[in-house]
C-alpha positions as CSV (number, residue, x, y, z in Angstrom):
1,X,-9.4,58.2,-15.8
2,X,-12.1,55.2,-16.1
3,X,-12.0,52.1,-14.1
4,X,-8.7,49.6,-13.8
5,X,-8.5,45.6,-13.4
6,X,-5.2,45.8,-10.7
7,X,-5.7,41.5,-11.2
8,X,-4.9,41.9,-15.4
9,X,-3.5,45.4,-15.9
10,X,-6.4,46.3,-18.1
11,X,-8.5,49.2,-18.2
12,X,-12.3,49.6,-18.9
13,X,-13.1,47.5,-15.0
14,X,-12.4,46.2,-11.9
15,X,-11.0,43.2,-10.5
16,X,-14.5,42.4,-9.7
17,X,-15.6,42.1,-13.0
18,X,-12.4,40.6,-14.2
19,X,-12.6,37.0,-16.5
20,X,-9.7,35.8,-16.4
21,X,-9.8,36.4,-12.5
22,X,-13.2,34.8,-12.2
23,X,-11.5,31.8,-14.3
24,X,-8.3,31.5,-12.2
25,X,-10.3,31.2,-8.8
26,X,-11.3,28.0,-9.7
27,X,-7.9,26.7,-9.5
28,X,-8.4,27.0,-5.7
29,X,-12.0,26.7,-3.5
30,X,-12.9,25.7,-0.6
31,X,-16.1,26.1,2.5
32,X,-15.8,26.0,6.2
33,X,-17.4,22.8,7.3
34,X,-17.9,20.6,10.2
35,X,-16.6,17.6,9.0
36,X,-15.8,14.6,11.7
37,X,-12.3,14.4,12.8
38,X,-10.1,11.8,11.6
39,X,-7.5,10.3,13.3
40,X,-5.6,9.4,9.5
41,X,-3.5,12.4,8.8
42,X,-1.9,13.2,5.2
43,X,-0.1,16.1,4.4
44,X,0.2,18.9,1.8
45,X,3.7,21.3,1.8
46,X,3.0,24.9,0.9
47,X,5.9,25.5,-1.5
48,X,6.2,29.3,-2.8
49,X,7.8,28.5,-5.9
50,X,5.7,25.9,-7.1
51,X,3.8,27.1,-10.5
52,X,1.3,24.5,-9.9
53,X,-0.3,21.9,-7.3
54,X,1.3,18.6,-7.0
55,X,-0.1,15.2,-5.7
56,X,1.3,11.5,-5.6
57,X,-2.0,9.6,-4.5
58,X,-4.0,8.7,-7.2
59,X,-7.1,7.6,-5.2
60,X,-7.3,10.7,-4.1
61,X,-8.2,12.8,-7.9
62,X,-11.5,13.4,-8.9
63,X,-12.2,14.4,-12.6
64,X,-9.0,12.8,-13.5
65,X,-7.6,13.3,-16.8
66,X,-4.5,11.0,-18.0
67,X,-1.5,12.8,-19.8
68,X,1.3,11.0,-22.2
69,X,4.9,12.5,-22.1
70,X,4.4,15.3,-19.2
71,X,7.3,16.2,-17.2
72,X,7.4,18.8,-14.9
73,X,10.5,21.0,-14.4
74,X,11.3,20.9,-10.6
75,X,12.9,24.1,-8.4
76,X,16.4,23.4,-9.4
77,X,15.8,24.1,-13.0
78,X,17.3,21.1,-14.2
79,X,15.3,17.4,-13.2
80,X,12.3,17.1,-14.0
81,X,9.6,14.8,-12.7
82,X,6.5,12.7,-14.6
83,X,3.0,14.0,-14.8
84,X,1.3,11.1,-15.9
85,X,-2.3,12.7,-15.2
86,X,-4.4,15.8,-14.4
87,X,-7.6,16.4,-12.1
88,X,-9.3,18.1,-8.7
89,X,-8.1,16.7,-5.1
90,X,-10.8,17.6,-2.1
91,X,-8.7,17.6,0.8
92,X,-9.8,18.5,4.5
93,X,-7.5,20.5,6.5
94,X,-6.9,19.7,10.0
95,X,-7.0,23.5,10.9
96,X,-6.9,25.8,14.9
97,X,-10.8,26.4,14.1
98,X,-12.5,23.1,13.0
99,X,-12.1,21.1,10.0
100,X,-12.0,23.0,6.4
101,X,-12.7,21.2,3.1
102,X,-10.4,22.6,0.2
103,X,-11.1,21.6,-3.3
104,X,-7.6,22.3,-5.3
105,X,-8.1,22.8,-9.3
106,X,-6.1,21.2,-11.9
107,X,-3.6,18.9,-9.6
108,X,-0.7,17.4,-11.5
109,X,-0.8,13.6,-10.5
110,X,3.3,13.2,-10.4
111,X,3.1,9.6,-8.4
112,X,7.4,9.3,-8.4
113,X,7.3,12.5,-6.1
114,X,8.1,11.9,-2.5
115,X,5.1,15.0,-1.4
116,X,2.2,16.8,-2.1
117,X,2.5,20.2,-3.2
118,X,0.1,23.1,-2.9
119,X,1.5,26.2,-5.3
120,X,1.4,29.6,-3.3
121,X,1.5,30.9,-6.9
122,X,-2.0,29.4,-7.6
123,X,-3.1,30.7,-4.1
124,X,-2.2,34.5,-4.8
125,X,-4.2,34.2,-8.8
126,X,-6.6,32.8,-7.0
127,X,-6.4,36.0,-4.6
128,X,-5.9,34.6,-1.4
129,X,-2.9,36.0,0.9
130,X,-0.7,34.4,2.9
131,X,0.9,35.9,6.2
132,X,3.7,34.4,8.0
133,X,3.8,34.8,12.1
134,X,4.7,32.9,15.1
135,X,5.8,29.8,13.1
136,X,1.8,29.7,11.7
137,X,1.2,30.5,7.5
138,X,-2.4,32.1,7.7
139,X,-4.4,31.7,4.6
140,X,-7.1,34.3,4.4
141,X,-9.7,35.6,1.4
142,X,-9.4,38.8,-0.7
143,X,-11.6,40.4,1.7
144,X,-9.3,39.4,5.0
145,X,-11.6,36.5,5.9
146,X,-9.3,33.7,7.6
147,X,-9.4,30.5,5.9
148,X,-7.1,28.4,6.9
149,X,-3.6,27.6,8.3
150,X,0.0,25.7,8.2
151,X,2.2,24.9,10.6
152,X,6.3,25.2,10.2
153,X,7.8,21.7,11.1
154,X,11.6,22.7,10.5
155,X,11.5,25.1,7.4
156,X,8.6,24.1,6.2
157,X,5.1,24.7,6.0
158,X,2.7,21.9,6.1
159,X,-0.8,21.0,5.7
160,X,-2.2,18.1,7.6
161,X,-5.6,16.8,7.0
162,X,-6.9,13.8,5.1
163,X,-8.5,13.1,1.6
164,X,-12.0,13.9,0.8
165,X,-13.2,11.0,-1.5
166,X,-16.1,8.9,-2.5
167,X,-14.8,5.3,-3.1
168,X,-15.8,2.3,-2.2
169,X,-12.7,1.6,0.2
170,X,-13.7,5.1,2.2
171,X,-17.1,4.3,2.7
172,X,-18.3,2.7,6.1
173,X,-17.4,-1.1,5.3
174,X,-18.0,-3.9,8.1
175,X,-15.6,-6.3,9.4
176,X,-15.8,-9.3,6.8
177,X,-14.6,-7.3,3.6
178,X,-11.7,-6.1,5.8
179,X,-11.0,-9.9,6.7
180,X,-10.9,-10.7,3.4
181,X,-8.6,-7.6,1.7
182,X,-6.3,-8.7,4.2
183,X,-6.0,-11.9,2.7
184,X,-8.5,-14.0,5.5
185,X,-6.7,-12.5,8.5
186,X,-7.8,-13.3,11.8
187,X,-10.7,-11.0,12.9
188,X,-9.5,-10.0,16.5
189,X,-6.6,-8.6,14.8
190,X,-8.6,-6.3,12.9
191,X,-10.4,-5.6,16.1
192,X,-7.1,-4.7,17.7
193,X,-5.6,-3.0,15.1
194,X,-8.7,-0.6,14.9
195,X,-8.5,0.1,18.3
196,X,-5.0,0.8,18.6
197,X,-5.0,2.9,15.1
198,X,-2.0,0.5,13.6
199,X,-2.9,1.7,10.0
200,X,-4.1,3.9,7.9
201,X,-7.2,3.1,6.2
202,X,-9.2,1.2,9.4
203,X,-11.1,4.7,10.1
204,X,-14.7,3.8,9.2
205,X,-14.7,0.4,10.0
206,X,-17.5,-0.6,12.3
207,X,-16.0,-3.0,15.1
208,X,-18.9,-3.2,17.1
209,X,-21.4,-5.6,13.9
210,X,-20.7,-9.1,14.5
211,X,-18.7,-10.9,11.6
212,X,-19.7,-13.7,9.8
213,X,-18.3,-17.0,9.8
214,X,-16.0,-17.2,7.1
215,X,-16.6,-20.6,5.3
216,X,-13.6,-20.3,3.2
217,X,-11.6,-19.7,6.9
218,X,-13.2,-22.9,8.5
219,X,-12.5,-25.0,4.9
220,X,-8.7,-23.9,4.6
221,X,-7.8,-23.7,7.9
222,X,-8.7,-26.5,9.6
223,X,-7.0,-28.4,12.5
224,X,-7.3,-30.8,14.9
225,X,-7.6,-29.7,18.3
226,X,-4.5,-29.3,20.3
227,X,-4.2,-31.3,23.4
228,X,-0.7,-29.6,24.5
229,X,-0.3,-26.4,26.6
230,X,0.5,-23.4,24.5
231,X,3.7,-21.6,24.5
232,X,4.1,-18.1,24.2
233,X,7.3,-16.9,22.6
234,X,8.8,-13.5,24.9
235,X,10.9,-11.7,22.0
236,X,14.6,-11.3,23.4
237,X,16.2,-8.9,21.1
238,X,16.1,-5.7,21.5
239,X,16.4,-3.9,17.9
240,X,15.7,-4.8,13.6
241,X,18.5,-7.2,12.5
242,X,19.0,-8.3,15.9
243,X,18.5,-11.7,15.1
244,X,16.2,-13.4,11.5
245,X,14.5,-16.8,11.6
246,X,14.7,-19.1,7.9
247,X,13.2,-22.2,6.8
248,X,12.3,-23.7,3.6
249,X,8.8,-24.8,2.4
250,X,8.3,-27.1,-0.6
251,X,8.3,-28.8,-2.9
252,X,4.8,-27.5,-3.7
253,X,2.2,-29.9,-5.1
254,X,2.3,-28.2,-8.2
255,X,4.5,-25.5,-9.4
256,X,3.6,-22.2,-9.6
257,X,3.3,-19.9,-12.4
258,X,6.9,-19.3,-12.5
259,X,7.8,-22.9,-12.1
260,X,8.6,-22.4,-8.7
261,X,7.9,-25.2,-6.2
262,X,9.7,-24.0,-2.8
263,X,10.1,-20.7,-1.1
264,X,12.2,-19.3,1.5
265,X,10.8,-17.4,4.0
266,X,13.4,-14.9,6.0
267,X,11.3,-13.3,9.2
268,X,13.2,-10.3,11.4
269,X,12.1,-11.3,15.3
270,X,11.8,-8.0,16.6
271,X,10.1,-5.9,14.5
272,X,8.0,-9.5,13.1
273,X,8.5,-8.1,9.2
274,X,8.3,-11.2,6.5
275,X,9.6,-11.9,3.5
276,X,9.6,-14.7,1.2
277,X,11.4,-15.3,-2.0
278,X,9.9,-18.3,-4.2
279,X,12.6,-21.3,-6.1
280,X,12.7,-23.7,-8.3
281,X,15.4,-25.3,-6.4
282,X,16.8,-25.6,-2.8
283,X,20.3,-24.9,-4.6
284,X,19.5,-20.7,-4.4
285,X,18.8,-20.1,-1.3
286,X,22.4,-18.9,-0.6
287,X,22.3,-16.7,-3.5
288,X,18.8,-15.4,-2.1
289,X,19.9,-15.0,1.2
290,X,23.2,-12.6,0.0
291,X,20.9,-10.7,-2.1
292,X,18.0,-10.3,0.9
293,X,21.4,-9.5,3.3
294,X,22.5,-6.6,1.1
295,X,19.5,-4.9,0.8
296,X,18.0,-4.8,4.1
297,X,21.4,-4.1,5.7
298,X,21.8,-1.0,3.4
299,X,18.4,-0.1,3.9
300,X,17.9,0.3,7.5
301,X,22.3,0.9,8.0
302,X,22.6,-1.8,10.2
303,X,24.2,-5.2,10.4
304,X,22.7,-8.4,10.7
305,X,23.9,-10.0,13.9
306,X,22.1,-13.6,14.3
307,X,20.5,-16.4,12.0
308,X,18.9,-19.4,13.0
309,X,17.7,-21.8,11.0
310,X,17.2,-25.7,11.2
311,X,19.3,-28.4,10.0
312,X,18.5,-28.7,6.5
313,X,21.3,-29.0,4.3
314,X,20.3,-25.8,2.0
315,X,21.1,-23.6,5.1
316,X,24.4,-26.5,6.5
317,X,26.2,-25.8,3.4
318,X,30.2,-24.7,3.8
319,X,30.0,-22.2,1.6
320,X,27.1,-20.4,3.2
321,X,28.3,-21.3,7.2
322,X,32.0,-19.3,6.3
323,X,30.4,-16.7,4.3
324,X,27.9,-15.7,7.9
325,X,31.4,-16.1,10.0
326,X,33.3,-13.7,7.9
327,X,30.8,-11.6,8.4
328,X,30.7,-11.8,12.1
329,X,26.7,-13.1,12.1
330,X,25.9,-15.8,14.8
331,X,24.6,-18.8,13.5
332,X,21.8,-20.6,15.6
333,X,20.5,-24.0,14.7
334,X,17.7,-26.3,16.1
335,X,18.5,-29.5,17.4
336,X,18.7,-32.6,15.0
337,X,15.0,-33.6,14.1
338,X,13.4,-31.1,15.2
339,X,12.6,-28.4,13.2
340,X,9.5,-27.5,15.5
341,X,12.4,-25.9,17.5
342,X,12.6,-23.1,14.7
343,X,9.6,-22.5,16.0
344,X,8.4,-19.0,14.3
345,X,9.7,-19.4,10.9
346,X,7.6,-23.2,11.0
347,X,4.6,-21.6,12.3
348,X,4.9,-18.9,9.8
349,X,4.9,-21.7,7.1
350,X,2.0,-23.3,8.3
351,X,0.1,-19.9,8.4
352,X,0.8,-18.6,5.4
353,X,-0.2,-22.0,3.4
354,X,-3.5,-21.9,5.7
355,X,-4.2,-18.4,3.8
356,X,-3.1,-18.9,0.6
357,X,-5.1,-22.1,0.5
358,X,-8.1,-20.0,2.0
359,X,-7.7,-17.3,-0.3
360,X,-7.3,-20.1,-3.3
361,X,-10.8,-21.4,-1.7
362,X,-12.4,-18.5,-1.9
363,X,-11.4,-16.9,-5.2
364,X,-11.9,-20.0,-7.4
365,X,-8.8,-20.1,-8.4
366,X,-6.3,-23.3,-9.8
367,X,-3.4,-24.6,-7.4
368,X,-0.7,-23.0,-9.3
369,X,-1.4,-19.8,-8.1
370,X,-0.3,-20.7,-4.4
371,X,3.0,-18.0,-4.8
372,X,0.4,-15.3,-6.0
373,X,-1.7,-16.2,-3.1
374,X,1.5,-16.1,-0.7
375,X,2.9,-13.1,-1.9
376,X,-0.3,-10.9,-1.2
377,X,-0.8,-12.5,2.2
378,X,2.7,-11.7,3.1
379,X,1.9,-8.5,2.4
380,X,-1.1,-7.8,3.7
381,X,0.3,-9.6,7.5
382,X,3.0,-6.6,7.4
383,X,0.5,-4.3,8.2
384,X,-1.3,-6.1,10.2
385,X,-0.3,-5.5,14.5
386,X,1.2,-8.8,16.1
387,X,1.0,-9.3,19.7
388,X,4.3,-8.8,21.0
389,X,4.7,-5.8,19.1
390,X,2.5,-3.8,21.3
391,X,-0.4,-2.4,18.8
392,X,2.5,-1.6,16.3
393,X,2.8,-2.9,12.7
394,X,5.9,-5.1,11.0
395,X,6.1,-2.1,8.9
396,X,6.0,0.8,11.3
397,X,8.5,-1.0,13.4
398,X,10.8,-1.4,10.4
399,X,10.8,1.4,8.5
400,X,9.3,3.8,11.2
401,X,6.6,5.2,9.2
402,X,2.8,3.9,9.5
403,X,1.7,1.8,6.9
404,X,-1.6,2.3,4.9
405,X,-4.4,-0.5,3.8
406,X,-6.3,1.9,2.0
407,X,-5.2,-0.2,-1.2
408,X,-6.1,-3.5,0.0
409,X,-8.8,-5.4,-1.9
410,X,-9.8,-8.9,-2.1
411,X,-7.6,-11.2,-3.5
412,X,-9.7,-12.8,-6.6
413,X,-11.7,-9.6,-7.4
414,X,-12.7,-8.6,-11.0
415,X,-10.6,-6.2,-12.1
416,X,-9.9,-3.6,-15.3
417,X,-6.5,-3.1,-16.3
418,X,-6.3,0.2,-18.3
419,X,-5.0,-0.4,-21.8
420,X,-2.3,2.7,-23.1
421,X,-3.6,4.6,-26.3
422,X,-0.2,3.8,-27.9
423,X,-1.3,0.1,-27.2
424,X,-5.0,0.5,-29.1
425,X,-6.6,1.9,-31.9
426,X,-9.4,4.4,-31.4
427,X,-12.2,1.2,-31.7
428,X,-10.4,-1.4,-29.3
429,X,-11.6,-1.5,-26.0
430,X,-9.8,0.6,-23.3
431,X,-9.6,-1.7,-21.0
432,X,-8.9,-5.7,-20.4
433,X,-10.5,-7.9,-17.9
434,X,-8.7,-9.8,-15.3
435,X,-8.3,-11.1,-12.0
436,X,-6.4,-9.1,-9.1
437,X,-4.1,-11.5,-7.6
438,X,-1.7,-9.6,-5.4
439,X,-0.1,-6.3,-5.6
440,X,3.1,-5.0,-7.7
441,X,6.5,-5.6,-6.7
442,X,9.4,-2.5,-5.9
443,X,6.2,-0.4,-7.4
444,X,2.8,0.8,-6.5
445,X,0.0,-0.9,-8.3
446,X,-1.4,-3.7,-8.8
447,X,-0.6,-7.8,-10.2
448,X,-3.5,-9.0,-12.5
449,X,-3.7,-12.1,-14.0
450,X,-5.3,-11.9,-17.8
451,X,-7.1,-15.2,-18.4
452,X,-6.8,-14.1,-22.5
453,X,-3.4,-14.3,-22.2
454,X,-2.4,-15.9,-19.6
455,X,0.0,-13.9,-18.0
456,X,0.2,-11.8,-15.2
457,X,0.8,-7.6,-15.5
458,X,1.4,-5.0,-13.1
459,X,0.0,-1.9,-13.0
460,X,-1.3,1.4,-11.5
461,X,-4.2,2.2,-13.7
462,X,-6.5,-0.9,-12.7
463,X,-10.1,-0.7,-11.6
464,X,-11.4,-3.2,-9.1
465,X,-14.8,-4.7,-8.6
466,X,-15.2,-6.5,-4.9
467,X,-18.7,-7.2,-5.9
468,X,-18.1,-9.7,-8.4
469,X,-15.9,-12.3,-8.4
470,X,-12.9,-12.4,-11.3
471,X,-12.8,-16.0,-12.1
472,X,-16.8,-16.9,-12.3
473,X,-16.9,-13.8,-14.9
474,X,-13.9,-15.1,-17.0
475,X,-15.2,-18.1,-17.1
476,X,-18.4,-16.2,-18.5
477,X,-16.9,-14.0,-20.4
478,X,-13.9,-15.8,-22.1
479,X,-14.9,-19.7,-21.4
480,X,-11.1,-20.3,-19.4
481,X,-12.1,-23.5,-18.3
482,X,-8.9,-24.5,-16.5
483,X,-9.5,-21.6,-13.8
484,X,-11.7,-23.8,-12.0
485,X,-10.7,-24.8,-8.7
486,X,-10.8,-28.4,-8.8
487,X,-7.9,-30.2,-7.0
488,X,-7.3,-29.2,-3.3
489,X,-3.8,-28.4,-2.3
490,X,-2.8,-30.6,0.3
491,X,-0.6,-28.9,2.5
């Protein structure tokens, strides 16, 4: 009896000489290295009835292919789940023996998934083994060599390590572009947040290169010099909902792109999270406020227990005083005439117009596009430690998970929004130009404002040029006059 392939079943070879073996290995590689340790853990689960690798992190693909009307049929045989894209992910595995890098082969990017998935299917036609012991999944060669492991955290197995990947935003980067992808922020901050490992993303930032002085900064945030002793807030409550703190800003100088010329701004005091909601008049604040109430009460299962607010007559109304009683929620208010008294959600005001005239200042861009500016600040400061939250982010504290930067960039960048093929013909350009001006809402991606059309999308598929700025190469490139920045808000 000649030679048998125990891989295909054929006969005529060995596995050794096998093709379609030699072609399925390259669905999984990887080398033993000594890369650096990092201190930014992601994870892969090792799922045994997965026909194929999964990953929700675009950034992370190389060789990336895009699909149209993929779905993927998950382990219960009947939902399904979007594969909008195909490509390799090089991941390095935190592992007992040093650092290994893994390249996987043909990842489905499925970005609605909640976790990355690496097929044990694709691991055995790629003839590696698996053995289970002591709460450890050992990964070893054909030949017995170990590879690597995963640990069991409840019943299952995970993969902890970090992406391997050549961007821009992985790269060593100094302390001034960081100060400007979050939105002009204050560099000690940064320094702190580095330090205490707040967020994801700060890994390769170098702390100790002295920053430059931003001129945009000292234009747009400018004050006289305080005479008075400062005085330090002590937070009093104890948990998230505890107490919020509201005020009103506006009207605006100009409206916004929206027509918008106030915003509310809602802030929680213990765990320091923001959020603002932009108006067009002080009448819908109450129906705001409801809408804010039912969400983050559902969200985190807990029930608001204290307001305060000053004595404006959008927050004194009947209407909305009996509808906090009903609900058992303490109302606080400042005294008469003194709104300083409301003393975080006024300084939060007074910040947040600082950065979005900055930011304004340092982009190029009109006025009207104060909200756009205010909305990416806001959410760039809930990632960004405060100082009575001891080293912690807005967005740990609140949701309990640590928050990434890695998708930060700098408000006013040139950016490439990917046009759909069933939006082009084969000779149209693939892409449009545009200005990045915050980042999607309820969705990950991107806003972009498209100086052609005037309009601002959002979306996922949007390449983004730091180097150059978006609204000298518009003006270039399309001859959108009015995107000067001419008039100064006054603020």
């Amino acid at each position: 009896m000649g030679p048998f392939c125990d891989f295909c079943s054929r006969k005529g070879y060995d596995a050794s000489k096998c093709y379609k073996k030699r072609n399925k290995e390259t669905s999984f590689c990887g080398t033993n290295q000594a890369f650096g340790v990092s201190t930014d853990w992601d994870q892969f689960l090792i799922d045994t009835a997965a026909t194929s690798h999964f990953c929700y992190e675009r950034d992370w693909f190389k060789n990336f292919k895009e699909l149209t009307t993929t779905k993927a049929l998950l382990a219960d045989k009947k939902s399904t789940c979007e594969v909008k894209g195909i490509g390799d992910v090089d991941f390095i595995v935190k592992d007992i023996k040093g650092n290994v890098k893994i390249t996987l082969k043909d990842v489905f990017y499925t970005p609605n998934m909640r976790r990355n998935l690496i097929s044990g299917a694709r691991m055995d036609i790629a003839g590696l083994k698996i053995i289970w012991s002591n709460n450890v999944m050992r990964i070893c060669h054909s030949n017995n060599e170990y590879f690597f492991s995963a640990f069991r955290q409840g019943m299952l197995y995970i993969v902890s390590g970090y992406p391997l990947l050549d961007s821009v935003m992985y790269s060593s980067v100094d302390l001034n572009l960081i100060h400007k992808r979050l939105c002009h922020v204050n560099i000690p901050i940064i320094k702190d947040m580095c330090k205490n490992k707040s967020v994801k993303g700060l890994e390769k930032v170098n702390i100790k290169i002295d920053n430059e002085s931003c001129i945009a900064c000292n234009v747009g945030k400018a004050t006289r010099t305080s005479l008075k002793k400062n005085y330090v807030y002590k937070r009093v409550t104890k948990s998230v909902l505890d107490k919020v703190h509201m005020d009103l800003w506006g009207p605006a100088p100009v409206n916004d792109l929206g027509g918008s010329k106030y915003f509310l701004s809602i802030i929680d005091d213990f765990s320091r999270k923001i959020d603002v909601f932009t108006l067009k008049s002080k009448s819908e604040v109450f129906s705001i406020f409801k809408e804010y109430l039912s969400r983050v009460q559902s969200e985190l299962g807990r029930k608001l227990k204290s307001v305060r607010t000053d004595n404006g007559m959008e927050f004194c109304r009947k209407d909305f005083e009996t509808f906090l009683r009903d609900l058992g929620i303490r109302i606080e208010r400042t005294s008469f005439y003194t709104p300083e008294l409301n003393g975080i959600a006024e300084r939060f005001n007074r910040s947040s117009m600082e950065a979005a005239r900055t930011m304004l200042q340092d982009s190029g861009l009109q006025p009207r596009f104060w909200a756009e500016a205010l909305h990416a600040y806001v959410h760039t400061k809930n990632r960004c430690s405060h100082k009575l939250t001891e080293g912690k982010t807005p967005m740990e504290i609140w949701s309990g998970h640590k928050p990434s930067i890695r998708h930060c960039r700098t408000f006013g960048s040139l950016a490439y929004v990917y046009i759909s093929i069933v939006n082009r013909n084969k000779l149209q350009p693939k892409a449009k130009i545009g200005i990045l001006v915050g980042y999607a809402v309820n969705r990950r991606g991107y806003r972009v404002w498209l100086p052609k059309e005037r309009k601002v999308v959002e979306s996922i598929h949007v390449k983004i040029d730091e180097t150059k700025n978006g609204v000298k190469l518009c003006l270039v490139k399309l001859n959108i006059m009015t995107m000067l920045y001419i008039n100064w808000i006054k603020i």
